[in-house]
Gaussian input, Z-matrix of N, CA and C with variables (Angstrom, degrees):
# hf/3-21g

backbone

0 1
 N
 C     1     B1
 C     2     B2     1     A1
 N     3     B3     2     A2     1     D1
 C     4     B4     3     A3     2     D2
 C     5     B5     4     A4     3     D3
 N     6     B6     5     A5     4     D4
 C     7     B7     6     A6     5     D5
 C     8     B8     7     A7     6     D6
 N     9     B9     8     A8     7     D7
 C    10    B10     9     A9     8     D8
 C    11    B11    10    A10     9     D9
 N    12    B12    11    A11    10    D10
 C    13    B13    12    A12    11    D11
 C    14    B14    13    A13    12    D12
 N    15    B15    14    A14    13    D13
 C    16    B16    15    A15    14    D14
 C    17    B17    16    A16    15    D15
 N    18    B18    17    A17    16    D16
 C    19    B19    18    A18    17    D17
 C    20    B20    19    A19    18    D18
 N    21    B21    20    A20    19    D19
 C    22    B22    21    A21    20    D20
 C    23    B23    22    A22    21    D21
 N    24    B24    23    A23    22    D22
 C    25    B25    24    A24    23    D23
 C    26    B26    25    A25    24    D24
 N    27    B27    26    A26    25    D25
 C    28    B28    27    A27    26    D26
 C    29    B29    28    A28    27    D27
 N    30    B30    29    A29    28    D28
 C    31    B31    30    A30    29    D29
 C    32    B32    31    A31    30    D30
 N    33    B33    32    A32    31    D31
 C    34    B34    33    A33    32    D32
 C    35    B35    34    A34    33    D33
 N    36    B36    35    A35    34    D34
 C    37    B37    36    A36    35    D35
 C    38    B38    37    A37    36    D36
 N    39    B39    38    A38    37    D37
 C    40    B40    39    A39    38    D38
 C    41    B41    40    A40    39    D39
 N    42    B42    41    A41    40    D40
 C    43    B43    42    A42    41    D41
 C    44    B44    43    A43    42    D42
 N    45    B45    44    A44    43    D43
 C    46    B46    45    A45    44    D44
 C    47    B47    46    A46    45    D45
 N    48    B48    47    A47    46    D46
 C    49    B49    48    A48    47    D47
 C    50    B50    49    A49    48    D48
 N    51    B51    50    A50    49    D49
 C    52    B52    51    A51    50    D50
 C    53    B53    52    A52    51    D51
 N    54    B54    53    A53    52    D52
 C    55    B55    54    A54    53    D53
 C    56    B56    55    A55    54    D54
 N    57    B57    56    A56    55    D55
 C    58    B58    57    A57    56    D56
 C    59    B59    58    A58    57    D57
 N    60    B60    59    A59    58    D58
 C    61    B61    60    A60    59    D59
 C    62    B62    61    A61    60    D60
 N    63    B63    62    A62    61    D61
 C    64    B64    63    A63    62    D62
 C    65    B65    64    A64    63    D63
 N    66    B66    65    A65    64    D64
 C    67    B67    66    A66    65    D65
 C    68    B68    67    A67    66    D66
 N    69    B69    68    A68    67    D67
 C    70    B70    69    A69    68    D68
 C    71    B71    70    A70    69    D69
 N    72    B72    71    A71    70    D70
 C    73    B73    72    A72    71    D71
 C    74    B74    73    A73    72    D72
 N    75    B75    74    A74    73    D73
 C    76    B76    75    A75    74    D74
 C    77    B77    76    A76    75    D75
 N    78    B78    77    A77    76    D76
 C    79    B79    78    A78    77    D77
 C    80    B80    79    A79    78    D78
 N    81    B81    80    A80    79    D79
 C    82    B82    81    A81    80    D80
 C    83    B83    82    A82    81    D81
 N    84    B84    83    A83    82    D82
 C    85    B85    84    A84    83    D83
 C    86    B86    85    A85    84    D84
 N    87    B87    86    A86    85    D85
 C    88    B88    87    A87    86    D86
 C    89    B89    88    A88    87    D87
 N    90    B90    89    A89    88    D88
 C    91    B91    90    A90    89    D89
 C    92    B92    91    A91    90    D90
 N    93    B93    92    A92    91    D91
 C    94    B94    93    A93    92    D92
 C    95    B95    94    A94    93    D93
 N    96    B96    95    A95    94    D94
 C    97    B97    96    A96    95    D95
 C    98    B98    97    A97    96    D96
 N    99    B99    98    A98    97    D97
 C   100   B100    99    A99    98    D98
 C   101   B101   100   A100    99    D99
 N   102   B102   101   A101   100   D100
 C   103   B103   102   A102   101   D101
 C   104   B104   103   A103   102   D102
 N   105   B105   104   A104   103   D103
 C   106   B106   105   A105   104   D104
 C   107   B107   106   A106   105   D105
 N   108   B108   107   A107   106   D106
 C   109   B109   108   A108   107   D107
 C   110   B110   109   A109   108   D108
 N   111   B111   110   A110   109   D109
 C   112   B112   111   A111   110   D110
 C   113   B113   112   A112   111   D111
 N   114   B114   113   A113   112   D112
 C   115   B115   114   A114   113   D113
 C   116   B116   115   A115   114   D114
 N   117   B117   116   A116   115   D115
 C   118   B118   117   A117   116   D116
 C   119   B119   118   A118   117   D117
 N   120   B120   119   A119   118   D118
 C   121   B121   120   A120   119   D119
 C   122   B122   121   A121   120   D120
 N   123   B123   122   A122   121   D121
 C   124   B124   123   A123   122   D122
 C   125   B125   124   A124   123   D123
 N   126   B126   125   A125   124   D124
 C   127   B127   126   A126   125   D125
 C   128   B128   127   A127   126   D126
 N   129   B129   128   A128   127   D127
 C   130   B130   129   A129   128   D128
 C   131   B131   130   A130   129   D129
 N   132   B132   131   A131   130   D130
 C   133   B133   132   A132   131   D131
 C   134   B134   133   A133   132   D132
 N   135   B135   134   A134   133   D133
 C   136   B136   135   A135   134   D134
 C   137   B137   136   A136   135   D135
 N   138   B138   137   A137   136   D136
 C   139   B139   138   A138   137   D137
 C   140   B140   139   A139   138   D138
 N   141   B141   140   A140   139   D139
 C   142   B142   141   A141   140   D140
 C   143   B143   142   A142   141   D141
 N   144   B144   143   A143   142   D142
 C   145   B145   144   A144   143   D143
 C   146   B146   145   A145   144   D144
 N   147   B147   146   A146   145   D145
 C   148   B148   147   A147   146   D146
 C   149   B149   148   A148   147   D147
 N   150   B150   149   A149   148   D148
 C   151   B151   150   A150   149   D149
 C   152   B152   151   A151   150   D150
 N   153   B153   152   A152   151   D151
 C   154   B154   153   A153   152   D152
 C   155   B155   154   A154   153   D153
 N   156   B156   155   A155   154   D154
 C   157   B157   156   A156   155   D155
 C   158   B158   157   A157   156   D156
 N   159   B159   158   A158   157   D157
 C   160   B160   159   A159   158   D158
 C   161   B161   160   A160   159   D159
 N   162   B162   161   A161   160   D160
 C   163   B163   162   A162   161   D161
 C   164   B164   163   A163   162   D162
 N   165   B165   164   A164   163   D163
 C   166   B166   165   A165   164   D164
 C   167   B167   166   A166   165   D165
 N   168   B168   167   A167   166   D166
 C   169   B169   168   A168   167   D167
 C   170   B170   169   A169   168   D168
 N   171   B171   170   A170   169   D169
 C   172   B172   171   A171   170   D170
 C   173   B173   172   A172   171   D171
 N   174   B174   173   A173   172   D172
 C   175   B175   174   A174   173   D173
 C   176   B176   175   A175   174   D174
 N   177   B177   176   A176   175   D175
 C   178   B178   177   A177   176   D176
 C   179   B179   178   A178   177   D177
 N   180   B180   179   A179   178   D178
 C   181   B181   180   A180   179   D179
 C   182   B182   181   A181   180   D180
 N   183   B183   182   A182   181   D181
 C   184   B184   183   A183   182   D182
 C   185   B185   184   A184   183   D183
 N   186   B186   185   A185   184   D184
 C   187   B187   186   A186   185   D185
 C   188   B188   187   A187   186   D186
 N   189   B189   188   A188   187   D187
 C   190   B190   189   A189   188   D188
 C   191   B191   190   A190   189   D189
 N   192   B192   191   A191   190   D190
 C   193   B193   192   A192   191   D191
 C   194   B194   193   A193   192   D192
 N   195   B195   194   A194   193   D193
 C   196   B196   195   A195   194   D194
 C   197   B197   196   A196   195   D195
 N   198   B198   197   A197   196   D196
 C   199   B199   198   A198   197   D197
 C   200   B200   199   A199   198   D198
 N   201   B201   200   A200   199   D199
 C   202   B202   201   A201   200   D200
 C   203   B203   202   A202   201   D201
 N   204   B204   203   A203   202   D202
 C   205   B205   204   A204   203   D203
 C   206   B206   205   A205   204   D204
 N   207   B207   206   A206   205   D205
 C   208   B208   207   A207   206   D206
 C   209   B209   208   A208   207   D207
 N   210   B210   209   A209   208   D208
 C   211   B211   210   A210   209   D209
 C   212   B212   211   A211   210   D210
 N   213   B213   212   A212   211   D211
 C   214   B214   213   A213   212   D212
 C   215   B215   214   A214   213   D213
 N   216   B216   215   A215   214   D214
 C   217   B217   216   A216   215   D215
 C   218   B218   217   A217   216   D216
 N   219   B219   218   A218   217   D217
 C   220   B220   219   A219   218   D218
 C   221   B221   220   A220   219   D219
 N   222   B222   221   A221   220   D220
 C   223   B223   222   A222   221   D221
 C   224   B224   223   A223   222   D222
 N   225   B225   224   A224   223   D223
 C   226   B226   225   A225   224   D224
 C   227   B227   226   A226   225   D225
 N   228   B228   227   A227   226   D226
 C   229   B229   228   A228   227   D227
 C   230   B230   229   A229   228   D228
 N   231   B231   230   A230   229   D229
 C   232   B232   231   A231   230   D230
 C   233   B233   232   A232   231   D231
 N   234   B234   233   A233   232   D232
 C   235   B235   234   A234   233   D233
 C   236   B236   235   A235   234   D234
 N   237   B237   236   A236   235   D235
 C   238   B238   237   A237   236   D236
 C   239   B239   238   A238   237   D237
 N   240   B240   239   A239   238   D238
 C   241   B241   240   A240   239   D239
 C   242   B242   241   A241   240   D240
 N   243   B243   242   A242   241   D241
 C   244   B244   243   A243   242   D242
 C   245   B245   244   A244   243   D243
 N   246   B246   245   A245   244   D244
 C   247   B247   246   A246   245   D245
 C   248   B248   247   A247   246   D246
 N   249   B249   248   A248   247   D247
 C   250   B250   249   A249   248   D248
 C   251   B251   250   A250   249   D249
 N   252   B252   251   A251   250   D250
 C   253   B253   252   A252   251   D251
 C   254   B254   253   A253   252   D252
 N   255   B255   254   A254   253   D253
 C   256   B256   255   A255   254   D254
 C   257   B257   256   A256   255   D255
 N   258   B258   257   A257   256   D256
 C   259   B259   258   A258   257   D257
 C   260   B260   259   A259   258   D258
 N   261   B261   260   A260   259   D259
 C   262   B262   261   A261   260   D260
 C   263   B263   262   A262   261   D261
 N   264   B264   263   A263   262   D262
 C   265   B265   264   A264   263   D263
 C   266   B266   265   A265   264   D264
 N   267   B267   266   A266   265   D265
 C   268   B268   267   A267   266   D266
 C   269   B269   268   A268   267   D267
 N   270   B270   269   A269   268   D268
 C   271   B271   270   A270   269   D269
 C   272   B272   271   A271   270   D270
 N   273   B273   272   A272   271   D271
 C   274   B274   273   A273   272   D272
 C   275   B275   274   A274   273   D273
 N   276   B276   275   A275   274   D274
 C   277   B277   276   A276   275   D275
 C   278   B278   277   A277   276   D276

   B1=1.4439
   B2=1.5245
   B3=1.6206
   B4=1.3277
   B5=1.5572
   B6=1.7313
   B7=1.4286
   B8=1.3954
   B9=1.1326
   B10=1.2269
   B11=1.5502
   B12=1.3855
   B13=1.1466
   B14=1.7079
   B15=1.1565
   B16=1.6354
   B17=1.5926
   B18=1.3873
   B19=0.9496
   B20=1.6857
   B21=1.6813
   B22=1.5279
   B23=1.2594
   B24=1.7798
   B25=1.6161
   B26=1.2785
   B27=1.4609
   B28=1.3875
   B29=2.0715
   B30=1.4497
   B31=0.9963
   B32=1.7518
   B33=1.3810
   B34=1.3586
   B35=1.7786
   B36=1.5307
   B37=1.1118
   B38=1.7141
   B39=1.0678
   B40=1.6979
   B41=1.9333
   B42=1.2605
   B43=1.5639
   B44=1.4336
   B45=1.2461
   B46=1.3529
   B47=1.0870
   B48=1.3104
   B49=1.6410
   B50=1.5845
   B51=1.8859
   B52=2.2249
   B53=1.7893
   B54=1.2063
   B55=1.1684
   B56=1.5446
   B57=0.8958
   B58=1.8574
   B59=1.5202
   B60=1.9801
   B61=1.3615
   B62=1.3809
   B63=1.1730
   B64=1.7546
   B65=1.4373
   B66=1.7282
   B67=1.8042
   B68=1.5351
   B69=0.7115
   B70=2.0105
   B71=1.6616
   B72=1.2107
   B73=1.2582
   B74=1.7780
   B75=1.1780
   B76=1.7980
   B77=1.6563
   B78=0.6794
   B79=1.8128
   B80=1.3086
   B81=1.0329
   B82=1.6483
   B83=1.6345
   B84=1.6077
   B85=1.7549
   B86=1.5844
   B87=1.6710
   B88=1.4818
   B89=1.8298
   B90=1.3633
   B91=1.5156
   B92=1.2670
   B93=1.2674
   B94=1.4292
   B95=1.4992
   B96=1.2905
   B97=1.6133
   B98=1.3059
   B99=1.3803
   B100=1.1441
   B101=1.8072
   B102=1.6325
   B103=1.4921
   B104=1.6548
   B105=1.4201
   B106=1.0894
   B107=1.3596
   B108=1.5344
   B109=1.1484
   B110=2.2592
   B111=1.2559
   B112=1.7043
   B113=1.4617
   B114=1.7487
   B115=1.5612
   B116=1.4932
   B117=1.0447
   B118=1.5382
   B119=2.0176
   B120=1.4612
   B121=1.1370
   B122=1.0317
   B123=1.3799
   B124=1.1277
   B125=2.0373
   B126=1.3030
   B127=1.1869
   B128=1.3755
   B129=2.1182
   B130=1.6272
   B131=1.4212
   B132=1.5891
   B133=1.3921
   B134=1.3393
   B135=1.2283
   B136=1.3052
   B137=1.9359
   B138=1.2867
   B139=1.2659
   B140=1.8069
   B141=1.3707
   B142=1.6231
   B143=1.6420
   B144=1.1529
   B145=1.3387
   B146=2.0058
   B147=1.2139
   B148=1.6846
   B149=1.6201
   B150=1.0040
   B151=1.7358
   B152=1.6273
   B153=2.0427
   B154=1.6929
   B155=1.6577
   B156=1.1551
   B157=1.5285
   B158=1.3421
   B159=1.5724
   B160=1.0999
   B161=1.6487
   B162=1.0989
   B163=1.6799
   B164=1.4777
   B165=1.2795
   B166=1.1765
   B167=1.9384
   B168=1.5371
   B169=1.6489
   B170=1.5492
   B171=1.6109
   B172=1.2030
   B173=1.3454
   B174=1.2738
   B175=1.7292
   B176=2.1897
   B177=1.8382
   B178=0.8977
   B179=1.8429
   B180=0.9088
   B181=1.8547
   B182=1.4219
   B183=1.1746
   B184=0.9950
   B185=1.6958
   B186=1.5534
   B187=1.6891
   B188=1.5876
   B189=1.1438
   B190=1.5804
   B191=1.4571
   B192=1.6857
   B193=1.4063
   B194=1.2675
   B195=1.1922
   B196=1.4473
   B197=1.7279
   B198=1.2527
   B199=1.4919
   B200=1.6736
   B201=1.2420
   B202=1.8713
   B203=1.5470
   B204=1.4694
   B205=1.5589
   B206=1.8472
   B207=1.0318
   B208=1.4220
   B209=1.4837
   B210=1.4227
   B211=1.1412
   B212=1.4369
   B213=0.9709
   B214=1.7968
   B215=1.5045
   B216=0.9498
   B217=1.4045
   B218=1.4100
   B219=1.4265
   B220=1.4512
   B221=1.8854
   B222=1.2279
   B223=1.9157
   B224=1.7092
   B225=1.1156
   B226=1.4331
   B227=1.3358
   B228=1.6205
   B229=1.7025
   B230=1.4002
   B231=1.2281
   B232=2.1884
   B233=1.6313
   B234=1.8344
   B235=1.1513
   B236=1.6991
   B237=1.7803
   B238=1.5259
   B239=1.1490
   B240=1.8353
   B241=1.4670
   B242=2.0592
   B243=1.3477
   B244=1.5778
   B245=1.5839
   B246=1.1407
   B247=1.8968
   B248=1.6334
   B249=1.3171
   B250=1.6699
   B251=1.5262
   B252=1.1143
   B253=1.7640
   B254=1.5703
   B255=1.2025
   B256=1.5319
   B257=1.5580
   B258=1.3883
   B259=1.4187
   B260=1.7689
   B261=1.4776
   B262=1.6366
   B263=1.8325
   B264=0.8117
   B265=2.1576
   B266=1.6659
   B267=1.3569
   B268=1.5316
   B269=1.4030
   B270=0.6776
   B271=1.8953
   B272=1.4877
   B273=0.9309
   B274=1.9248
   B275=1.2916
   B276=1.1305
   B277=1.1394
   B278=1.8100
   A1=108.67
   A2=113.32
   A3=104.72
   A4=107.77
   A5=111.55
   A6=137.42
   A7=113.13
   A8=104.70
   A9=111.26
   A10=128.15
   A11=128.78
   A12=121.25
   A13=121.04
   A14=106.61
   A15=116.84
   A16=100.09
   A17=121.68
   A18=130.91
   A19=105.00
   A20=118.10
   A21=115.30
   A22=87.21
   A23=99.24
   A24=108.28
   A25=119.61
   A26=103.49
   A27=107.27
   A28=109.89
   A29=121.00
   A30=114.20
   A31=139.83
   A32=109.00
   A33=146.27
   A34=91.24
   A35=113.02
   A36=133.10
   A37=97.15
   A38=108.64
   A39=100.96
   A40=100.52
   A41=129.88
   A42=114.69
   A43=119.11
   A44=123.17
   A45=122.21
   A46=99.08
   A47=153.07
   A48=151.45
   A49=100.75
   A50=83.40
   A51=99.04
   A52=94.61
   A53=119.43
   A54=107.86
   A55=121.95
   A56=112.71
   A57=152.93
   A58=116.91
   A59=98.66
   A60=83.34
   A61=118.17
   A62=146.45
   A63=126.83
   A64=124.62
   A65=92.05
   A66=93.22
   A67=100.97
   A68=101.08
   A69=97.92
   A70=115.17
   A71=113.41
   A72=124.68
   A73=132.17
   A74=101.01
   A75=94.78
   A76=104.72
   A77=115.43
   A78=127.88
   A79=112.89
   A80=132.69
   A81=130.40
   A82=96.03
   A83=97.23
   A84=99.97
   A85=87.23
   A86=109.70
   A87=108.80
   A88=104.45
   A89=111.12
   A90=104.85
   A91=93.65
   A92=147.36
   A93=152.70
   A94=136.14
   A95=104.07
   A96=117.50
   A97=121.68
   A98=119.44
   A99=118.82
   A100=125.20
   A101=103.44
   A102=125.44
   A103=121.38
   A104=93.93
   A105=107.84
   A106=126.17
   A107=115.35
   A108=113.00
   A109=133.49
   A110=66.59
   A111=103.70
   A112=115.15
   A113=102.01
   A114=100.19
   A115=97.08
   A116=129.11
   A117=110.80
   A118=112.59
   A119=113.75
   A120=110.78
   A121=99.31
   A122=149.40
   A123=145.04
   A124=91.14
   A125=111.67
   A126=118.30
   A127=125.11
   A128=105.09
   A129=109.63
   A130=97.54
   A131=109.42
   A132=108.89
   A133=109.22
   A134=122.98
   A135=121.82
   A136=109.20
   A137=119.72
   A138=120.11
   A139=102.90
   A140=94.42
   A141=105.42
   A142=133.45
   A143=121.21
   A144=110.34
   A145=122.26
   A146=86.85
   A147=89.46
   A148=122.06
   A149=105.47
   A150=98.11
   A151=88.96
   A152=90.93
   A153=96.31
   A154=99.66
   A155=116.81
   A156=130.75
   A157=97.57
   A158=87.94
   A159=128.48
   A160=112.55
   A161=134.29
   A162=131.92
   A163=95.23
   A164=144.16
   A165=139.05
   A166=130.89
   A167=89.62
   A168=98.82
   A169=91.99
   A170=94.78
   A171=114.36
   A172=122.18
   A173=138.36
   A174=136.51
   A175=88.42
   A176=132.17
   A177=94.00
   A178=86.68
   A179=121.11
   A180=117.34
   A181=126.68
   A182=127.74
   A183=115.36
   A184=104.02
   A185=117.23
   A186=116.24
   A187=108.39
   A188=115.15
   A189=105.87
   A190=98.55
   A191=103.60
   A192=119.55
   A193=123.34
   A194=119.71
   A195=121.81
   A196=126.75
   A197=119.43
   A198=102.00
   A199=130.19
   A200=93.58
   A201=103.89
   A202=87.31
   A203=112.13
   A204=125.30
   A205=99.93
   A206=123.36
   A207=122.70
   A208=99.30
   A209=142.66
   A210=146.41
   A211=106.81
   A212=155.41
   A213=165.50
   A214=111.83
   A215=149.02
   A216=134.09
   A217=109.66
   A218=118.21
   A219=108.65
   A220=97.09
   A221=104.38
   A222=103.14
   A223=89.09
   A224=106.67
   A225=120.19
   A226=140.45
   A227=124.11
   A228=118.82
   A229=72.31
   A230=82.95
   A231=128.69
   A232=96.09
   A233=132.40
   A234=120.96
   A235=118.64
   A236=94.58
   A237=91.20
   A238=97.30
   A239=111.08
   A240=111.51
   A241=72.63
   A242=92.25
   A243=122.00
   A244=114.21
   A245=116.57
   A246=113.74
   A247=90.14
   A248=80.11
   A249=118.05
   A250=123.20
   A251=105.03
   A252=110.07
   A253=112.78
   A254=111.05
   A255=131.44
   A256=119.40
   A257=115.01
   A258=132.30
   A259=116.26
   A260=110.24
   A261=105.09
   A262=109.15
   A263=92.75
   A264=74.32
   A265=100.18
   A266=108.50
   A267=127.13
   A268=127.33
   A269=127.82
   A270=102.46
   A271=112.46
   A272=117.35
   A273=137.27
   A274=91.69
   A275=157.03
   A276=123.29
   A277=119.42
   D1=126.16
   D2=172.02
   D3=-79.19
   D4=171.18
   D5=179.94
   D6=-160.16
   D7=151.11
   D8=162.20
   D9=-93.37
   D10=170.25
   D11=161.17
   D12=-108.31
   D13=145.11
   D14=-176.66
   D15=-115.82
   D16=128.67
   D17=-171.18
   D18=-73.04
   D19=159.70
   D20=-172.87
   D21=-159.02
   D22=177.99
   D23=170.61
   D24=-117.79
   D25=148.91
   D26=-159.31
   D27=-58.26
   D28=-5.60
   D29=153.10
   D30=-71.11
   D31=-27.14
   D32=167.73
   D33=-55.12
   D34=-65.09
   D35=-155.50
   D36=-69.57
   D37=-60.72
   D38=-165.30
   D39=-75.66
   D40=-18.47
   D41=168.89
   D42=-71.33
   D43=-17.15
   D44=173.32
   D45=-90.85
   D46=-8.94
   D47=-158.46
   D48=-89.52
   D49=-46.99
   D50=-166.98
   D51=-82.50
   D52=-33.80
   D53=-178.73
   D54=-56.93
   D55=-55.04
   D56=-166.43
   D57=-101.51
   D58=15.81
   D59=172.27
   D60=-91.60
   D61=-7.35
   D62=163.61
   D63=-66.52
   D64=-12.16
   D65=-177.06
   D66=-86.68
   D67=-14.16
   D68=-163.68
   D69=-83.94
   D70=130.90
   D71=158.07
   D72=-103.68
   D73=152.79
   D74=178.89
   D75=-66.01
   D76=129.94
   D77=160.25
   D78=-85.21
   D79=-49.30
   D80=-179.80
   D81=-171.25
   D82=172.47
   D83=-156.31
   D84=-165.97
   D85=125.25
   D86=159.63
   D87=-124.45
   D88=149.37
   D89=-153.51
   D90=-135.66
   D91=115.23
   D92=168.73
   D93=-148.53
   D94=59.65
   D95=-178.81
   D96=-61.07
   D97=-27.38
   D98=175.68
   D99=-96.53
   D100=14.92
   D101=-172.79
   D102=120.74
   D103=127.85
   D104=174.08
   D105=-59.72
   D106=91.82
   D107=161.79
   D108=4.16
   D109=-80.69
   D110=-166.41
   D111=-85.98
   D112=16.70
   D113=-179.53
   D114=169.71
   D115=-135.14
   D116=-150.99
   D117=-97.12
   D118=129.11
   D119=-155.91
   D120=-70.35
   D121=-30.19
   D122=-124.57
   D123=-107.17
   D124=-13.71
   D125=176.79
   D126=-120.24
   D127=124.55
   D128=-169.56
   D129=-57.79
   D130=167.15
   D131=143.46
   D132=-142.14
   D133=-166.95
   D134=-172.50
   D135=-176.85
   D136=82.28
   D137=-168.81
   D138=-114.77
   D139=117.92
   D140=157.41
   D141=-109.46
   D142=171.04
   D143=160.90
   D144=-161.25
   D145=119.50
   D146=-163.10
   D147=-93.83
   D148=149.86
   D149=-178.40
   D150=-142.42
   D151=-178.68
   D152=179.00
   D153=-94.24
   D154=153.91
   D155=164.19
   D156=-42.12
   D157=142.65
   D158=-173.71
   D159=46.17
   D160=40.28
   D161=-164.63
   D162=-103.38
   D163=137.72
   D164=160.27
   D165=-30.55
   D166=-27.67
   D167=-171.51
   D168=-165.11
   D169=161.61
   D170=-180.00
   D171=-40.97
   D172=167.97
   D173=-176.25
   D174=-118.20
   D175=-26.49
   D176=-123.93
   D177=-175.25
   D178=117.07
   D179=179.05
   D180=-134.68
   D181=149.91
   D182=-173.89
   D183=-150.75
   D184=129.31
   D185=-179.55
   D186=-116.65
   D187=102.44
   D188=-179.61
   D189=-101.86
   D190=147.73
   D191=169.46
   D192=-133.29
   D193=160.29
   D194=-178.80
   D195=-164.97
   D196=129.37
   D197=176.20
   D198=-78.24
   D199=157.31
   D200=-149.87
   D201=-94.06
   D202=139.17
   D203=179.90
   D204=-103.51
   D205=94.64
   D206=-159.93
   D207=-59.60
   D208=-23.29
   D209=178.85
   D210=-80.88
   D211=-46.50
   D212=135.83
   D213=-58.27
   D214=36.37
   D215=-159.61
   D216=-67.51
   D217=10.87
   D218=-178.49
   D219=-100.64
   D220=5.47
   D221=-160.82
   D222=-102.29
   D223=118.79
   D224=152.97
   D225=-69.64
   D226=96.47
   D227=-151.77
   D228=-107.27
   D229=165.77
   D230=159.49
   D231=49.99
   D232=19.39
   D233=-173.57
   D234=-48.53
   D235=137.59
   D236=154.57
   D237=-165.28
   D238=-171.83
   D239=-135.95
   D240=-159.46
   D241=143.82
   D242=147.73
   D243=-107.05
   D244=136.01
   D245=165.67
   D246=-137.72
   D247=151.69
   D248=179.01
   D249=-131.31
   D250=141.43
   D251=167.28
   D252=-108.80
   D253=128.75
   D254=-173.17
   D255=-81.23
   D256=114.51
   D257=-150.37
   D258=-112.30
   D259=76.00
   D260=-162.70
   D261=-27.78
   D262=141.04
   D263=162.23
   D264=-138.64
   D265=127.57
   D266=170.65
   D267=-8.98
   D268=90.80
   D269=175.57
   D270=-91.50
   D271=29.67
   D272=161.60
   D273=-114.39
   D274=-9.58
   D275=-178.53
   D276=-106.68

């Protein structure tokens, strides 16, 4: 099922996470701390998105980024994050 995403705040975002965490499953997951593939190497990323079992589509997303200190690569500078809430949209309509 497609959806859209509606943008939220990462406070919005983490009370439904703690609330709703035994219901929730991963939906899809892109994982790249050591560079983004698909866009700039020099920057981790780390994008998930969770819904409840069995739900057609996600409930819920989140893309954090950050630039990589090649000397520390475990230290996370300038982090930030977009979250989203996941919006069925019709395909009858």
């Amino acid at each position: 099922m497609d959806y859209k995403k509606i943008p939220t705040t990462p406070e919005v975002w983490a009370v439904i996470k703690a609330r709703h965490h035994n219901d929730l499953m991963v939906f899809s997951s892109y994982s790249a701390p050591d560079g983004d593939q698909f866009g700039n190497h020099d920057e981790g990323r780390m994008m998930t998105e969770y819904g409840f079992v069995n739900a057609d589509c996600p409930l819920m997303g989140a893309d954090t980024r950050w630039d990589i200190d090649r000397e520390k690569p475990n230290k996370r500078l300038n982090e930030r994050g977009e979250y989203w809430l996941c919006v069925p949209i019709d395909s009858d309509s």
